[in-house]
C-alpha positions as CSV (number, residue, x, y, z in Angstrom):
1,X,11.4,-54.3,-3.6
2,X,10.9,-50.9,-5.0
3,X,7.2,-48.9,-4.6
4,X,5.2,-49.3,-7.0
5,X,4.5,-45.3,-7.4
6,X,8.1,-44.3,-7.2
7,X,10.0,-44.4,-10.9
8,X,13.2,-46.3,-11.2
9,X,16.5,-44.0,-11.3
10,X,19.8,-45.5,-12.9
11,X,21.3,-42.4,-13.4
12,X,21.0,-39.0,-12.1
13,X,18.7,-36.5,-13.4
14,X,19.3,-32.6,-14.4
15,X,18.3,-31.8,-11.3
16,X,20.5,-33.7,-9.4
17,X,23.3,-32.3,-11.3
18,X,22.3,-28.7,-11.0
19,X,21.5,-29.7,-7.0
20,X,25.2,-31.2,-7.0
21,X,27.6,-28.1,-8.4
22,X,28.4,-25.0,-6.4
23,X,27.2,-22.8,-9.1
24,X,24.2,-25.0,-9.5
25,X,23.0,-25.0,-6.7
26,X,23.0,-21.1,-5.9
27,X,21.3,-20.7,-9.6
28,X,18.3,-22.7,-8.2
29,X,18.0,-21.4,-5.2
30,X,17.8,-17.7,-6.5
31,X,15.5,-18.7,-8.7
32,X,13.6,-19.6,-5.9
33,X,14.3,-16.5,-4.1
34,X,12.9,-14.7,-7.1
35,X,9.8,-16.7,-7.8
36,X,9.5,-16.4,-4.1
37,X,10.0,-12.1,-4.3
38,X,7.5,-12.0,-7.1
39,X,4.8,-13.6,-5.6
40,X,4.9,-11.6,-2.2
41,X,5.8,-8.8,-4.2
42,X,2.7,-9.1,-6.2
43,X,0.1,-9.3,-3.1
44,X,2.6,-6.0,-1.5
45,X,1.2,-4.8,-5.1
46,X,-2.3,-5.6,-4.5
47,X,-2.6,-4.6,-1.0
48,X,-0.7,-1.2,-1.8
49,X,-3.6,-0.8,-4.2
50,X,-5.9,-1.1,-1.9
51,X,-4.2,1.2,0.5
52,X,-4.5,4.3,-1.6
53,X,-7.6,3.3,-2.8
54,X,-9.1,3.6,0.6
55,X,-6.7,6.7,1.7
56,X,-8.4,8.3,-1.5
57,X,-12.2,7.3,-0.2
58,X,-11.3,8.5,3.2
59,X,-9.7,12.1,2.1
60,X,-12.7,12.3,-0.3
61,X,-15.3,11.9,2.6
62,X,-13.7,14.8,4.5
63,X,-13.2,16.8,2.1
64,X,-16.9,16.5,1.5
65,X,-17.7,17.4,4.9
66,X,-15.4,20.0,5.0
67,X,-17.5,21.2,1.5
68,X,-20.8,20.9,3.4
69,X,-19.2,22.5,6.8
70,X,-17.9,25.8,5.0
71,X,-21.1,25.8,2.7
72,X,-23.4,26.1,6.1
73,X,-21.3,29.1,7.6
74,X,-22.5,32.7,7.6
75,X,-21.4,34.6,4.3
76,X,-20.8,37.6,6.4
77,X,-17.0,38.4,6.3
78,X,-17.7,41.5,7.8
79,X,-16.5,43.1,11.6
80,X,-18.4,41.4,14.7
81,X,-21.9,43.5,15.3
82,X,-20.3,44.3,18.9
83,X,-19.8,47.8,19.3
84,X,-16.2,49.0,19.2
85,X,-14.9,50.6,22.2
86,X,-12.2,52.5,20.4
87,X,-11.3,55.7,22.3
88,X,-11.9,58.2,19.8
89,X,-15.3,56.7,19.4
90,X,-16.2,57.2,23.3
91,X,-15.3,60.9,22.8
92,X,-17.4,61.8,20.1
């Protein structure tokens, strides 16, 4: 007696036959393979996304700080107020 949720086969179905040949068989399963690829592929995508979105907040922060650093230093570009102790100074 056959289940009641389980469809009566006489004869074999595309699949079977696809399932069944050498060619067949290697067609489905790189269609599988690619499905497969795409999918992780996609969340690589997503994830990669996300990766240089947060590489771009992070170099953005510190170039901020480096902004607010070199905005806080002493203009002065000039020689050290230490007097110089050059030898034709002394001797004058």
């Amino acid at each position: 007696m056959q289940d009641a949720g389980e469809p009566e086969r006489g004869s074999r179905g595309a699949e079977d036959y696809l399932l069944g040949t050498a060619g067949g068989g290697v067609f489905v399963f790189a269609g599988l393979a690619l499905t497969l690829g795409a999918i992780v592929g996609l969340h690589i995508g997503h994830w990669a996304v996300m990766a240089v979105a947060v590489l771009g907040l992070v170099l953005w922060i510190v170039s901020d700080g480096i902004v607010r650093i070199s905005r806080h230093r002493s203009r002065s570009i000039g020689p050290a107020a230490a007097p110089s102790r050059q030898p034709a100074q002394r001797a004058a």
